[in-house]
Phi, psi and omega in degrees: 000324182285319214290299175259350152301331183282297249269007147329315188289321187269359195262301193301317172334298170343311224050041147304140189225089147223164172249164207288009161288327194291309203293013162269320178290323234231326196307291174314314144007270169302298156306028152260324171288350170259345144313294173319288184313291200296346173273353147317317188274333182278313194299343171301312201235023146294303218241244187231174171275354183255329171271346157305307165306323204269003175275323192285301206293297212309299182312353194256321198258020210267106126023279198291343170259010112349284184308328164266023198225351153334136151304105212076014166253104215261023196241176184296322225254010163281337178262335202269000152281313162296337184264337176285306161312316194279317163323310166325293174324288177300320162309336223229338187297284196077025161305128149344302194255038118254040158292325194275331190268342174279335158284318169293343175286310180289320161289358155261001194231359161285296183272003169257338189217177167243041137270356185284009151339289152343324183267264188338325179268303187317297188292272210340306192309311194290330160306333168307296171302323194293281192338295174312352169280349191035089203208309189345113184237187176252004170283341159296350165273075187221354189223181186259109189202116178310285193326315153322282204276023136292294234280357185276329171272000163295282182334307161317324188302297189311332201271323181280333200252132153308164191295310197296296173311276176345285170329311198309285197331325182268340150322299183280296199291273181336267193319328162302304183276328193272354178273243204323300192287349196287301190303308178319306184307309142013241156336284163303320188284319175317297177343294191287335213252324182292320182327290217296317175304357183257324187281319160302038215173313172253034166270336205231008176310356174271305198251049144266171197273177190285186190278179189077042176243173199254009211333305203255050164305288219299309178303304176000261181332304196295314195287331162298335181289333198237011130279353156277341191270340173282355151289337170114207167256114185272117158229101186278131176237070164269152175281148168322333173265350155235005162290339191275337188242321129299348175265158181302161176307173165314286216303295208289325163309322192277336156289344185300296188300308177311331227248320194279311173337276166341275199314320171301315150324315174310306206284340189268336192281359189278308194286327202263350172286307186327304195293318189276356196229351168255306179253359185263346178277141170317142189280320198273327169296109183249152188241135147204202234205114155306191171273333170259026174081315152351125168270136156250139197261134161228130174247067184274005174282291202272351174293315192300337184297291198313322183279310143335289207275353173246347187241026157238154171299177209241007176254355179277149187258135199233142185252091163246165159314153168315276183358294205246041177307268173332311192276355186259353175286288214292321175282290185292323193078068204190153204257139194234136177308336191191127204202177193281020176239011211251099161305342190275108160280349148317315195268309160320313203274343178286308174328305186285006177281292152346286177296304202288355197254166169288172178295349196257000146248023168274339208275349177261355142284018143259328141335312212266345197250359194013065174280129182253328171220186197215096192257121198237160177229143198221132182234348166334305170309312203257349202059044178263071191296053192198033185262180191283356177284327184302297186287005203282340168311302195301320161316310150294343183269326176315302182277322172309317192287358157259331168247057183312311208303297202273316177268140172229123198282342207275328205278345194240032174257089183342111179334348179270337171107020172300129156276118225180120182234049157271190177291317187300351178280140147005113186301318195298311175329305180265024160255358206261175166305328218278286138040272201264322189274355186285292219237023143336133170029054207243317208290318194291319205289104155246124186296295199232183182280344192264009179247170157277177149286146196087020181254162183251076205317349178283316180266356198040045179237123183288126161293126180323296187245125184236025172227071177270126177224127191256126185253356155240014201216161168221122199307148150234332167216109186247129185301156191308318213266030219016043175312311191227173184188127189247139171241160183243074198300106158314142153271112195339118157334119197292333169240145186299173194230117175297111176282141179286123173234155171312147170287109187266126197237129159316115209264357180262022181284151200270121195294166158241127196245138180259145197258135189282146199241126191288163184316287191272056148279174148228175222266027174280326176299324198271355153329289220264010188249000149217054198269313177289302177342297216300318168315325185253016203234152167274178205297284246260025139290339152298345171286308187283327156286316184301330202278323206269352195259318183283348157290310186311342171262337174277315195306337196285299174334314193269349173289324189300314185294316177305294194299346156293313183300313184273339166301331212269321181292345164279339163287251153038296186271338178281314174287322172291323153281322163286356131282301155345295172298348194263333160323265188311015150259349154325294164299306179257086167297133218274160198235100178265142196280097156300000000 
C-alpha cells in the first residue's frame, strides 16, 4: 500500500496523470517482471548466463508465484519476491556500492511481507559459515551483525591477550554464547517463522493450484541458490576431454538431455494450462464442465453484488467474512467490516466471533458493531469447496486468540475429535450462526433422488439439524446455485414483547352472588344498583355487570317488541271480521215484513 502511494505520488510529480486504481491493478505485474530480471542476476553470478535465463523462464511460468503477481492481485507478496530475489543478488554481489541498496531492499521486503525472516536468518547463517571457512573479508563486513561484532572483538582479545588466556577465554566465552544462545535464537525464530507460513499458506487454501504444482519453487530455488553460494562463486572450466573421460557416453547423454527437455515442456504446458484456467478468469465468475462437456456459467458472486447495491441503502453495513471484503466495496459499494487489507486482528477475531456464537450473542455484537446485513458464502448445493463452512475453523482459532473465555476450537469437535456437521456433530456446531445462515431451509431441499434431504455434496453428508428457525436476522437474498445468501439483522423492537398466559383466577377469592334484576329495571339503574358491589369487588366485575344490563335490555326490548306485534295482529284480526259481516248482509238484505 506504501508502495503504490510513492509510486503515485511520484508519477504526478512527473505530471504523469494515473489513477491510483491503475497503479494497484498494474503494481503485481509489473514487479513480477522484475522478479524475473532479478533471479536472472542472481543465478548469472551463481552459475553461468544460460542458467540465469532458464531460472527467469521457471520464475516467470512457476503457478505459485503466478497466483500472486495477477492483474488486480492487490497483495505483499507481488513486491516481497522481487525484493527477496534483489536482496540475494545484491548480498552475493558484495560490492561497495550495493550495500546502501541492499539495505533499501531488505527494509522493503521487511514492511511488505513477514517472510523477510527468510533475509534476516540466511545471510547471518551464510556469514556464519563463511567465518567457519576462515573466508572472512571486509566486504562482509556491510551491515550491523552482533555476530561481526563478536568475532571483531575477538580479534581484538587476540591481538591484547596471550595464546593460553585467549584459548580459555574462546573456549568458556565463545563457545557458550555465540553456540547456545546463538544456536537457540535459531531455532525459535525458525520455529516461528514455519508457523507464521503454514498458516499463510492455508489462508489461501481455496485459490491453490492443483497438486503437484510446484508453488514453493521460489523459497526452494532461492535457499539452494545461497547454499551453492555459501561455497563461494562456483565456477567449472573443465576441457572437452575430460568431460569425455569422466561424464557418461554420447548415447546415454543424449538421452539425459531429451528427457530433461520433455520434462521441461511438460512443465510449461502444465503452468500455462494452470494460469489460464485459475488465475487468467475473473474470480466472482465460476465455470464447471458437464458430463457431455457442456460448460456452466455460475455467476452468483456478481448477481449477490448487484443486489446489495440495488436493494440497500447505501450506508449499510455489511458484515462477511475478510475474503470478500474488497469485491462487496468495489462491486456492491457497501461499507464492509473487515476486508484484506484489515491489520486489527481484534476487529477480525470479533467477526469470527460472530460466526462462531449462538444466535443471540452473535446478535449482540452486531448490534454494538451496527451491522445491517450478513453475507455468507455456501457450496453445499454445488459442491463449492472455498465455501465459509470450510473456513470456519480459522475463524474459531482467530477468535480463540482474542476471546479464549468465550471461544474455545475444542468445543466444535466431536469427542473423537472429528469436524462433523451430521447429527454426530458438536451441539456448539449446529447451533452456531456460521451454522444456522449456511444451512437455512437447506433441510427442505433434495438435489437428486439417490441423497436425502438436506444433504451437503461438498462435506457429502446429510445435515444434523435441519429444523433451523432464525430470531434476530432474516433471509433477504439467496443466489440462484446458493452460492452466496444475504441475511437481514432485524431491528429492536419499539416494545418489548409479553407472552399471553390463560387468566388464572383466585379460587380462595370471596364468590359474589348477584340479585336478579327484574326485566323492567332499565338498565342505567342497574349502574347505580351494583354501584356499591362494584367498590368492594376488583374492576373486572364491572365487564360482567355492564355485559348483564345490556342483556337485560335487549331481553326487555324483545318483549316490548313481541307484545306490539300481538296488538297490532289483533287489531287486524278485529277489522277482518267486521268486514266479513258487513259482506254477508250486502248479500242477504234483511226481508221487511209488512
Amino acid at each position: 500500500m506504501v508502495t503504490a502511494g510513492l509510486i503515485h505520488y511520484v508519477l504526478n510529480l512527473l505530471h504523469i496523470t494515473v489513477h491510483i486504481r491503475d497503479v494497484c491493478v498494474f503494481l503485481a505485474p509489473v514487479f513480477s517482471g522484475l522478479t524475473s530480471i532479478s533471479t536472472f542476476l542472481l543465478t548469472r553470478e551463481l552459475w553461468n548466463q544460460g542458467a540465469g535465463l532458464l531460472a527467469a523462464c521457471f520464475i516467470a511460468i512457476v503457478p505459485g508465484y503466478i497466483s500472486r503477481s495477477v492483474a488486480g492481485s492487490f497483495d505483499n507478496e507481488g513486491i516481497a519476491i522481487f525484493a527477496l530475489q534483489f536482496t540475494y543478488y545484491l548480498w552475493v554481489c558484495l560490492k561497495p556500492s550495493s550495500s546502501h541498496s541492499a539495505s533499501l531492499s531488505v527494509r522493503s521486503a521487511v514492511s511488505a511481507w513477514g517472510g523477510y525472516v527468510f533475509i534476516i536468518n540466511l545471510i547471518p547463517l551464510h556469514v556464519f559459515v563463511l567465518l567457519l571457512m576462515q573466508r572472512f573479508s571486509r566486504r562482509v563486513y556491510i551491515g550491523v551483525f552482533v555476530l561481526l561484532q563478536v568475532y571483531a572483538f575477538l580479534q581484538y582479545l587476540k591481538d591484547r591477550l596471550t595464546r593460553q588466556e585467549f584459548q580459555t577465554l574462546f573456549f568458556l566465552g565463545v563457545s557458550l554464547a555465540a553456540g547456545v544462545v546463538f544456536l537457540s535464537v535459531i531455532y525459535l525464530t525458525y520455529t516461528a517463522m514455519l508457523r507464521s507460513t503454514f498458516q499463510s499458506s492455508l489462508r489461501y487454501q481455496s485459490t491453490s493450484p492443483p497438486p503437484g504444482c510446484p508453488s514453493s519453487l521460489i523459497f526452494t530455488s532461492s535457499t539452494s541458490m545461497m547454499n551453492v553460494s555459501l561455497a563461494g562463486k562456483v565456477r567449472k572450466h573443465v576441457s572437452e576431454q575430460e568431460k569425455a573421460e569422466e561424464g557418461l557416453g554420447p548415447n546415454i547423454k543424449s538421452i539425459v538431455t531429451m528427457l530433461m527437455l520433455m520434462l521441461l515442456m511438460m512443465f510449461a504446458v502444465h503452468c500455462t494450462w494452470v494460469t489460464s484456467n485459475a488465475y487468467s478468469s475473473p474470480s466472482v465468475v465460476l465455470a464447471s464442465y458437464n458430463h457431455d462437456g457442456s460448460r456452466n456459467i455460475l455467476d452468483d458472486f456478481r448477481e449477490a453484488y448487484y443486489w446489495l447495491r440495488q436493494n440497500t441503502d447505501e450506508h449499510a453495513r455489511v458484515m462477511s467474512w475478510w475474503d470478500y471484503g474488497y469485491q462487496i466495496a468495489g462491486m456492491a459499494n457497501r461499507t464492509t467490516l473487515v476486508d484484506n487489507n484489515t491489520w486489527n486482528n481484534s476487529h477480525i477475531a470479533l467477526v469470527g466471533k460472530a460466526m462462531s456464537s449462538n444466535e443471540t450473542a452473535a446478535y449482540e455484537i452486531m448490534r454494538s458493531l451496527d451491522v445491517d446485513y450478513v453475507l455468507i458464502i455456501f457450496g453445499g448445493v454445488i459442491g463449492y469447496s472455498g465455501d465459509d463452512i470450510n473456513k470456519f475453523l480459522w475463524m474459531v482459532r482467530i477468535a480463540e486468540g482474542e476471546h479464549p473465555r468465550d471461544i474455545r476450537e475444542s468445543d466444535y469437535f466431536t469427542p473423537q475429535g472429528e469436524f462433523r456437521v451430521d447429527k454426530a456433530g458438536s451441539p456448539t456446531l449446529l447451533n452456531c450462526l456460521m451454522y444456522k445462515m449456511s444451512y437455512y431451509r437447506f433441510g427442505e431441499m433434495q438435489l437428486d433422488f439417490r441423497t436425502p434431504p438436506g444433504f451437503d455434496r461438498t462435506r457429502n453428508a446429510e445435515i444434523g439439524n435441519k429444523d433451523i428457525k432464525l430470531k434476530h436476522l432474516e433471509e433477504a437474498f439467496t443466489s440462484e446455485h446458493w452460492l452466496v445468501r444475504i441475511y437481514k439483522v432485524k431491528k429492536l423492537e419499539n416494545r418489548d414483547r409479553v407472552e399471553h398466559k390463560l387468566r388464572s383466577t383466585d379460587t380462595n377469592r370471596q364468590k359474589y352472588t348477584s340479585k336478579k334484576v327484574p326485566t323492567s329495571i332499565p338498565a342505567h339503574r342497574c349502574f347505580g344498583h351494583f354501584s356499591q358491589t362494584y367498590t368492594q369487588n376488583h374492576t373486572f366485575l364491572l365487564e360482567r355487570v355492564i355485559f348483564f344490563c345490556l342483556q337485560t335490555r335487549q331481553t326487555v326490548d324483545r318483549r316490548e317488541e313481541n307484545e306490539s306485534d300481538t296488538h297490532s295482529s289483533t287489531i287486524s284480526s278485529s277489522k277482518k271480521k267486521e268486514e266479513k259481516k258487513e259482506r254477508k248482509g250486502e248479500k242477504n238484505p234483511p226481508i221487511e215484513i209488512e
